[in-house]
N, C-alpha and C positions, 0 to 999 in steps of 0.2 A: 324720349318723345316729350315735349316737341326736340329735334335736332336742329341744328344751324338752318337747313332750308325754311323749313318752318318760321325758325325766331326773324329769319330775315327778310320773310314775306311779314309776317305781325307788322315790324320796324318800317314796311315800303308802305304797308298801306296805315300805317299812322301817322305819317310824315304829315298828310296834309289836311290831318284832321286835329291834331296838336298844336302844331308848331304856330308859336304866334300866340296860344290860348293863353288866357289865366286860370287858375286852378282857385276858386269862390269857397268851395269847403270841400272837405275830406270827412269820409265817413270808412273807418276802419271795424267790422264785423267780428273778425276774428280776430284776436290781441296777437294769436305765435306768428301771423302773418309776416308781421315786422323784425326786422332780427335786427337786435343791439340796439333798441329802446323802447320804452314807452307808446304805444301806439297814439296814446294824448299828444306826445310829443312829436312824433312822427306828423301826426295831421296841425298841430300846430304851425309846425317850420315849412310843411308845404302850401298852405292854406296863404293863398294870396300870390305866388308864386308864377311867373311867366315863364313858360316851356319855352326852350330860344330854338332848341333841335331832336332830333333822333338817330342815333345811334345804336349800333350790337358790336357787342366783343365776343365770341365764343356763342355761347346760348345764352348768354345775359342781353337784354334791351334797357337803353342807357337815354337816359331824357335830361340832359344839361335844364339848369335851371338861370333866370336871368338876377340870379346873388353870385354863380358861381358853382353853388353844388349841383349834385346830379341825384336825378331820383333813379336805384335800378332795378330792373324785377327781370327774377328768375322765375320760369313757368314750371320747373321740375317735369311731371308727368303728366300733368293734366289742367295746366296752367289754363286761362283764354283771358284776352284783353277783349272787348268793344266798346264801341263810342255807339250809342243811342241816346235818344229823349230822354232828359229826367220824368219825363211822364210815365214811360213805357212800365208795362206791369215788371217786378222784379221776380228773375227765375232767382231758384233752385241754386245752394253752392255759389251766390255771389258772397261774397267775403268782404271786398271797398268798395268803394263809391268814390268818385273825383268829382263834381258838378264844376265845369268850365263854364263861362263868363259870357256863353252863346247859347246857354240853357240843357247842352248836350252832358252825358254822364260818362265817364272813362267807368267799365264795370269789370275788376277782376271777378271769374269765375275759375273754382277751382275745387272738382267734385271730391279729391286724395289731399288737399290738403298740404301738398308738398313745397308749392310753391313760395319765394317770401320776396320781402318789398324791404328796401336797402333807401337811406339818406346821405349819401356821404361827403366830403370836401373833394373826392377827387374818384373818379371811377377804379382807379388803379388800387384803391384802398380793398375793392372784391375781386378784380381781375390779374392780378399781379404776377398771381402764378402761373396763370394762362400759358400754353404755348404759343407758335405763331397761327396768324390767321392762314386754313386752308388755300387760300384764293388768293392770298396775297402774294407778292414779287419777293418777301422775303423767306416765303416755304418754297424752297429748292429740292429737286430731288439729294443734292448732297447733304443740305441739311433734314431730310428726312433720314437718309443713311446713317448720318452723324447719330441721330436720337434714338436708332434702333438698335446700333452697336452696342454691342456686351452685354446686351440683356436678352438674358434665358425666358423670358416670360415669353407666352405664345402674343402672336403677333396684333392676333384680333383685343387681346388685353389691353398690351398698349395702347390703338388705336384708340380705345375708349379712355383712356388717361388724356384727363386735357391737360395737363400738362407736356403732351406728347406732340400733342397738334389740338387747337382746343376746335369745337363745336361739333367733333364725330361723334357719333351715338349708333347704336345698336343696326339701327336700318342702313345705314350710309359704309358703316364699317363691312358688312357684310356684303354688301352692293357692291361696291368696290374691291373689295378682293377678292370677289368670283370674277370683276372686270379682269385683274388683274393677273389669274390667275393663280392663286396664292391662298394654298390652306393656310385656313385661318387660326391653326392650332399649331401651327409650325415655328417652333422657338425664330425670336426677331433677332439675335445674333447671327442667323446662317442665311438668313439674307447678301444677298451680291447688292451689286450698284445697280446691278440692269434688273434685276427685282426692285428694287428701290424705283428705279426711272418709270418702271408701268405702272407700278403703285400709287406713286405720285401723280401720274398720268389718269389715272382709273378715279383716282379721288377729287382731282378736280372738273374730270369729266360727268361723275355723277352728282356732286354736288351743285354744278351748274346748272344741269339738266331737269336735277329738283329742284332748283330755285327758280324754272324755266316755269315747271309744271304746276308752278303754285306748295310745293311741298305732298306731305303724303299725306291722306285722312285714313288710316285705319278702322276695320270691323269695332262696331262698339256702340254703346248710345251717345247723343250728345251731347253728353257732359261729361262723357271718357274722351270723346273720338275730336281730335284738334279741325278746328274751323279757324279761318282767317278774321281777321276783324271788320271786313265786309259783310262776312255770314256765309262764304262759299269754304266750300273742301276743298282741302287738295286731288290733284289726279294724277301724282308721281309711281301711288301702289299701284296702278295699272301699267307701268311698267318695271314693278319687279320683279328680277329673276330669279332672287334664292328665297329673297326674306318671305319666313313665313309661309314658304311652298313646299314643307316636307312633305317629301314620299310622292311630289308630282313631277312631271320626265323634266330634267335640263333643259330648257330650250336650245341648246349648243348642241349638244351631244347626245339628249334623250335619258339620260342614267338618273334614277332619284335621286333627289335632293334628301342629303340629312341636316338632321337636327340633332346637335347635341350641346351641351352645357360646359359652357368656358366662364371662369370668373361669375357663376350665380348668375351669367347671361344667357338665353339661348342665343345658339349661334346656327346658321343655315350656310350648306354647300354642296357643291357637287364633288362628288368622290374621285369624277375619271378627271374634270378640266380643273380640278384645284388639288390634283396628287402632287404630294409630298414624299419622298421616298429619302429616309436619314443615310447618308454616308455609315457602310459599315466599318466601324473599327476594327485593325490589324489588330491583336493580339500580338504581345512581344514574340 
C-alpha cells in the first residue's frame, strides 16, 4: 500500500497541479529519503527545474524534468505527496518540501519512513525490471500464462513480484483472485490457460474499478491511512470482498473468509469459491 490504483490516482490528480511548475527550492528533512546521493545534491540538481509531465510505471510516480532527467518517488507503505500553501502549518512526518514558482509546496509525508526520492538520466534506470503494465495491450492472458509456467511458487507470491506484472500488491492480488476464482496458494505452474484468461480478466477488472473508486483508504490514522493529494480517501474498501474480511460470510457463497500467511503476506479467501483440490498422484 499504496498499490497501482492508488499511485495512479496520486499521478491524475497531480498532473495539473505540476506540470508546467518550476521547482524555487528543495528542502530534504530526512537524508535516507534519497537513494544514490547526497541529499545536498539531490536538492541541488532539482532546484530550478521545470516539471514538463507526470507519469507512473508500476507504483513508481515518474515527473520528467525540462534538462531531461526525471525525478521518481516510490511511496512504499505510507508514502503521501500534497501540493498546499507554503504558508500552511507543517504536520507531522513531512520529510521534503518542493516550494514551486506559484508560492504552492509539493510536501512528502511519510509516517514508516519507507518511502525514497530517486534523480535519474532516465526512469528506466529504477524501472527496468518491472514487468508489463497491468492495463496495458501488452499484458495478454498468454503472456500472463507465459510468466506463470514452471513455477512452483504459489500463485498469490507471484502476483506480488513485480517483475511478474508490476504495480499488484496485497489488496488488488487478493481481490482478484477471489474474482477469479483461484486459491491463492495454489502452485502457479498447474494453472491452465482458461485460469489464466479469468485471471487476467479479474485483474483488470479490479484494478479499473479501483482506479474508478479513487483507490482504497484503509482502517488507521492519517498519517498510516493513504489520502489522494486533494485530501479525499479512497472508497474502493467499501467494496471489498476478501481483503481483510476474515471470518466474515463470502458475499458469493456465505462460507468465511480465511486468513492465512503466504510469503510474510497475509492473504484472504474463500474456502468453497477459491477451492483448490491437487491432482492425486498414481503410484507406480
Amino acid at each position: 500500500m499504496p498499490e497501482l490504483p492508488e499511485v495512479e490516482n496520486t499521478i491524475r490528480d497531480l498532473k495539473p497541479l505540476l506540470v508546467g511548475r518550476r521547482v524555487q527550492e528543495v528542502q530534504i528533512l530526512w537524508p535516507r529519503l534519497v537513494h544514490g546521493k547526497a541529499p545536498e545534491a539531490f536538492a541541488v540538481e532539482l532546484t530550478g527545474r521545470q516539471i514538463v509531465n507526470t507519469d507512473r510505471r508500476g507504483k513508481y510516480l515518474l515527473f520528467p524534468l525540462d534538462n531531461g532527467r526525471t525525478w521518481v518517488v516510490h511511496l512504499r507503505m505510507t508514502g503521501q505527496l500534497h501540493v498546499v500553501s507554503a504558508q500552511e502549518e507543517l504536520e507531522r512526518h513531512v520529510h521534503a518540501l518542493l516550494t514551486l514558482d506559484n508560492g504552492q509546496q509539493v510536501r512528502y509525508r511519510d509516517a514508516r519512513k519507507f518511502g525514497r526520492f530517486y534523480l535519474v538520466n532516465g526512469a528506466d534506470e529504477v524501472t527496468a525490471q518491472l514487468g508489463p503494465e497491468p492495463l496495458s495491450e501488452t499484458f495478454t492472458p498468454l503472456e500472463l500464462f507465459f510468466r506463470l509456467q514452471g513455477r512452483r511458487n504459489a500463485v498469490k507470491t507471484l502476483l506480488l513480484d513485480q517483475r511478474v506484472v508490476a504495480g499488484l500488491g496485497n489488496i488488488y492480488a487478493d481481490e482478484a483472485l477471489f474474482k477469479a476464482g483461484i486459491d491463492p496458494r495454489r502452485p502457479a505452474n498447474t494453472l491452465t490457460q482458461a485460469d489464466c484468461n479469468r485471471l487476467h480478466t479479474a485483474i483488470r477488472q479490479t484494478l479499473a474499478a479501483a482506479i474508478r473508486e479513487g483507490g482504497s483508504s484503509l482502517g488507521g490514522s492519517s498519517l498510516t491511512n493513504y489520502r489522494r493529494p486533494i485530501g479525499v480517501q479512497g472508497r474502493f474498501q467499501q467494496r471489498h470482498q476478501v481483503y481483510q474480511r476474515a471470518g466474515q460470510p463470502c458475499p458469493v457463497c456465505g462460507a468465511a473468509i480465511e486468513r492465512v500467511k503466504l510469503g510474510q503476506r497475509s492473504t484472504h479467501f474463500c474456502p468453497n469459491c477459491q477451492r483448490y483440490e491437487p491432482p492425486v498422484v498414481q503410484s507406480g
